[in-house]
N, C-alpha and C positions, 0 to 999 in steps of 0.2 A: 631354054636360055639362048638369047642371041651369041654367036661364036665370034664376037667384035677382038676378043680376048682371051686367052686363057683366067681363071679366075684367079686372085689372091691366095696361096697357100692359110699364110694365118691374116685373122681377121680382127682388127682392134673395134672393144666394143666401149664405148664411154656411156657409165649409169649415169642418167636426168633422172634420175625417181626423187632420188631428194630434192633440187630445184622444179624442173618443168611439170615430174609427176604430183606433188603437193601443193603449188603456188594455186590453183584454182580451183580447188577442194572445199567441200564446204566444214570438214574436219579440220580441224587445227592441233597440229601434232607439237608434244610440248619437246622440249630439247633432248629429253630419255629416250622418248617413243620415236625420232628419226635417229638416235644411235643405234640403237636395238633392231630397226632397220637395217641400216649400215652394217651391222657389225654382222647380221644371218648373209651380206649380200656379200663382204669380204670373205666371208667362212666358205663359202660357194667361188672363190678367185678371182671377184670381183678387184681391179684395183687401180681401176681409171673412173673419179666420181668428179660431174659437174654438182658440185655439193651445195649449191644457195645461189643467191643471187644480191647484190650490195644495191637493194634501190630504197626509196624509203619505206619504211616501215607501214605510213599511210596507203598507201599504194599496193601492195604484197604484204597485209599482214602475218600471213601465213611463214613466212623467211622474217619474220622481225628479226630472230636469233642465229643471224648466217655466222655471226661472231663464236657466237659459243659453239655451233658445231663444226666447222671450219679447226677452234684451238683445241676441240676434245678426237679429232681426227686426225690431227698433224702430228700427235705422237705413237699412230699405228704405224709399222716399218713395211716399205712398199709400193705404197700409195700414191699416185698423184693426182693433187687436189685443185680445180679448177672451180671459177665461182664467174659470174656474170657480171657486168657493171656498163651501168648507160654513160655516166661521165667522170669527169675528172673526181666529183667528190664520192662517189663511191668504188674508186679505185684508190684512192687514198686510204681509204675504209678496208679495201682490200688486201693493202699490202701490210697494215699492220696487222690483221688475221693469221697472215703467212700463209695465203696458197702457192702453188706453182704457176700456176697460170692463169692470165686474166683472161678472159675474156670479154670482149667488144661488141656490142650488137647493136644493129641499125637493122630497120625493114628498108625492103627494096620500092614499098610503097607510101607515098607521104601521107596516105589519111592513114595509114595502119601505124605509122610514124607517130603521127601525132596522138592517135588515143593509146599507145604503146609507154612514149616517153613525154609526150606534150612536147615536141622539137619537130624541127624540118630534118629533110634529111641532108641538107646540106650542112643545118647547125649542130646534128654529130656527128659526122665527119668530122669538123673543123675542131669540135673538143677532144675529140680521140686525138687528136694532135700533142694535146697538153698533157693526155694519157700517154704514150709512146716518150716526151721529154719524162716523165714522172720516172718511168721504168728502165728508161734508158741505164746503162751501168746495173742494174742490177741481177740478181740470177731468176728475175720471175718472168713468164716467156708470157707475151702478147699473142694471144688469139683473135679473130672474126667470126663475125656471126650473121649472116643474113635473115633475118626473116621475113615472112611471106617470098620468098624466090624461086614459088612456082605458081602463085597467084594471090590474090588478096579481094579478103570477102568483101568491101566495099566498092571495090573498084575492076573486080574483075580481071582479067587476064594483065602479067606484070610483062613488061618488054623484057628481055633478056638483056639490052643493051643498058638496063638500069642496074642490072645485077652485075656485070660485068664492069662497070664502071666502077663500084663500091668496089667488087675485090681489087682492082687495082690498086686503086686508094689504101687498102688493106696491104696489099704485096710492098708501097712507098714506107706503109708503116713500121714494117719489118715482121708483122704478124709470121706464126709459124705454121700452120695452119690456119685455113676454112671454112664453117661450118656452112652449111646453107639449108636453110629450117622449111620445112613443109608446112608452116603453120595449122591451118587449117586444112589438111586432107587432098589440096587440091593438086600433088602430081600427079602425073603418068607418067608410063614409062616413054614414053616420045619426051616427051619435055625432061625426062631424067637425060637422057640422051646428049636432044640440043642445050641444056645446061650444062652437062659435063664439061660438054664437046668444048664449048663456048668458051667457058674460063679456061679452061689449059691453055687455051691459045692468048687470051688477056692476059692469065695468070699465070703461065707455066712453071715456075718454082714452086708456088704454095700448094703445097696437096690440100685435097680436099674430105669431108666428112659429109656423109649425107645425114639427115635427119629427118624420117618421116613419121605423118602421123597417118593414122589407120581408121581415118571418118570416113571414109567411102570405102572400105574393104580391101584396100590393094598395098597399103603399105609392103609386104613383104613380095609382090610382083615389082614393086622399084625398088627393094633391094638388088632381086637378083638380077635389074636391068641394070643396076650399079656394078652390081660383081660381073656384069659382063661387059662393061667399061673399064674393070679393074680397078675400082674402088675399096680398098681397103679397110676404111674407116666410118664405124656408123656411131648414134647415140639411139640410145632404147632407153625406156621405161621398166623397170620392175612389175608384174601386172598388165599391164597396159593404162600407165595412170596415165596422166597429163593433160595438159590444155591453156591453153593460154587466156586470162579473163578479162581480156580488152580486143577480142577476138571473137564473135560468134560464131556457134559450130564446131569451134575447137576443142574437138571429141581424141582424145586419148592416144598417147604416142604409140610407135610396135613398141609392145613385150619384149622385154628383154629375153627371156625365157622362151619365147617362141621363135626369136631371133635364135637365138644358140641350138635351139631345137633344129631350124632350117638349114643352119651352118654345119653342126654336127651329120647331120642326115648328108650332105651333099660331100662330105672327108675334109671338112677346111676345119679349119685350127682356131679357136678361140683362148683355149685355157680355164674356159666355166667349165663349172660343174652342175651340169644339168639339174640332178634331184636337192643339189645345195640351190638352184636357182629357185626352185619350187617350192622349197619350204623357204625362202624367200619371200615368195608368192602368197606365200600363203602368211606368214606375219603381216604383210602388207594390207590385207583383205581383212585379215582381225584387226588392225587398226582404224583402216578406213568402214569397219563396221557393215561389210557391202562385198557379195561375190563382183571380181573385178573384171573386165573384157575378156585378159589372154585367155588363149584355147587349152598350150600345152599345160598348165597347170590345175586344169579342171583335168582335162583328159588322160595327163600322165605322157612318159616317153612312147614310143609306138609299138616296142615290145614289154609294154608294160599287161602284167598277167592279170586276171580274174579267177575266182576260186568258181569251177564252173558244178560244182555241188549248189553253190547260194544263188543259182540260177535256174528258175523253171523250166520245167519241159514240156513241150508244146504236146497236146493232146489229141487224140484224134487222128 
């Protein structure tokens, strides 16, 4: 790991299993079977969930019911419950749910814009406007969201100066954080770098969240190129679900479980519990019907034991 930094002692981990990891699934989980999730990922000290997303129903059938899980979650104590929304009419949708936090998302590219929300990216900007008056005065905190802002499958490599622009617009909003989504698989750790680097200097109040996904193998090498930026704050999947379905390629966020695995191995601080995360993992897998990407919940912690009697002995 580059020595740009010391690392973050503890590490905030925000669960997408319930939005990002189910929205693209050809499983449609009914409102029990994502509690029952929830409830093995709290048991494990899960207790920062981006838990739905408020877009229509046509669009993300899978989230039809961000309502009911959203009001069957806001009476567990602890919790903070954030949920996604493209514009003003599903932040309105939002706030009578009762999350904590909204969240705002715009891509950094206008065709992944358009097959994403069918808008430019100038026309959500300009509505998240009417979202920021909505919130204003009340106690629900405003988040950002970039996606594609480390590239975008249509079009290829995204400017930085496009990403940076948004968070700004973000920083005016009053947003409290900034997520910036890997979409599709396509950081490196160079580009985790000059994106850091980049917004702190655009944005220097808003901390930041990375968010990556693991379709080309490296999601957890830009982790640790974040943590040695001193990046604090990531979002993972339970499993390795995820994917975005106006997206092609967009193969499966890091494991939450693998995450905690890599965090715990290196002495930083999460507050999971690793084999609560796995049997996590493992309800997940019996729902979606399907052995799922992550490594650490096939293969167990690293001094996880074998009974070496149920294993042969080479001959000869």
């Amino acid at each position: 790991m580059s020595a740009l930094t010391p690392p973050p002692r503890h590490i905030h981990i925000t669960e997408v299993g319930l939005r990002d990891g189910l929205q693209n699934e050809p499983v449609v989980l009914s409102t029990e079977q994502k509690l029952s999730l929830a409830r093995a990922l709290v048991d494990a000290g899960v207790h920062e969930f981006e838990v739905s997303s408020f877009v229509s129903p046509r669009a993300v059938p899978a989230l039809a019911d961000a309502a009911e899980v959203v009001a069957a979650l806001r009476g567990v104590a602890g919790l903070h419950l954030s949920a996604l929304v493209p514009n003003l009419r599903g932040a309105e949708r939002t706030l009578e749910a009762g999350v904590d936090s909204v969240v705002l998302f715009v891509s950094a590219s206008e065709r992944h814009n358009a097959k994403n929300v069918n808008r430019s990216v100038a026309a959500s900007l300009e509505g998240f406007e009417q979202v920021a008056r909505l919130l204003d005065g009340s106690n629900v905190a405003l988040r950002g969201a970039i996606a594609t802002a480390f590239g975008c499958p249509f079009t290829g490599n995204v400017p930085v100066e496009s990403v940076t622009e948004i968070a700004r617009r973000f920083a005016d909003l009053g947003a409290t954080h900034l997520s910036l989504g890997d979409t599709t698989g396509m950081a490196t750790p160079p580009l985790v770098t000059e994106r850091v680097t980049r917004l702190r200097e655009a944005a220097p109040n808003l901390p930041l969240t990375l968010h990556f996904h693991n379709t080309r193998g490296i999601g957890l090498a830009n982790v640790m190129q974040g943590l040695a930026l001193g990046v604090d704050r990531y979002e993972s999947s339970i499993g390795g679900l995820g994917g975005c379905p106006f997206a092609p390629g967009a193969s499966g966020n890091i494991a939450t479980e693998d995450l905690a695995y890599l965090l715990e191995e290196m002495g930083l601080e999460t507050g999971l519990d690793l084999e609560g995360l796995i049997a996590a993992a493992g309800r997940a897998s019996e729902l979606m019907g399907r052995r799922l990407p992550a490594q650490v919940s096939q293969a167990g912690p690293r001094l996880a034991l074998s009974d070496c009697s149920a294993v042969p002995t080479a001959q000869g």
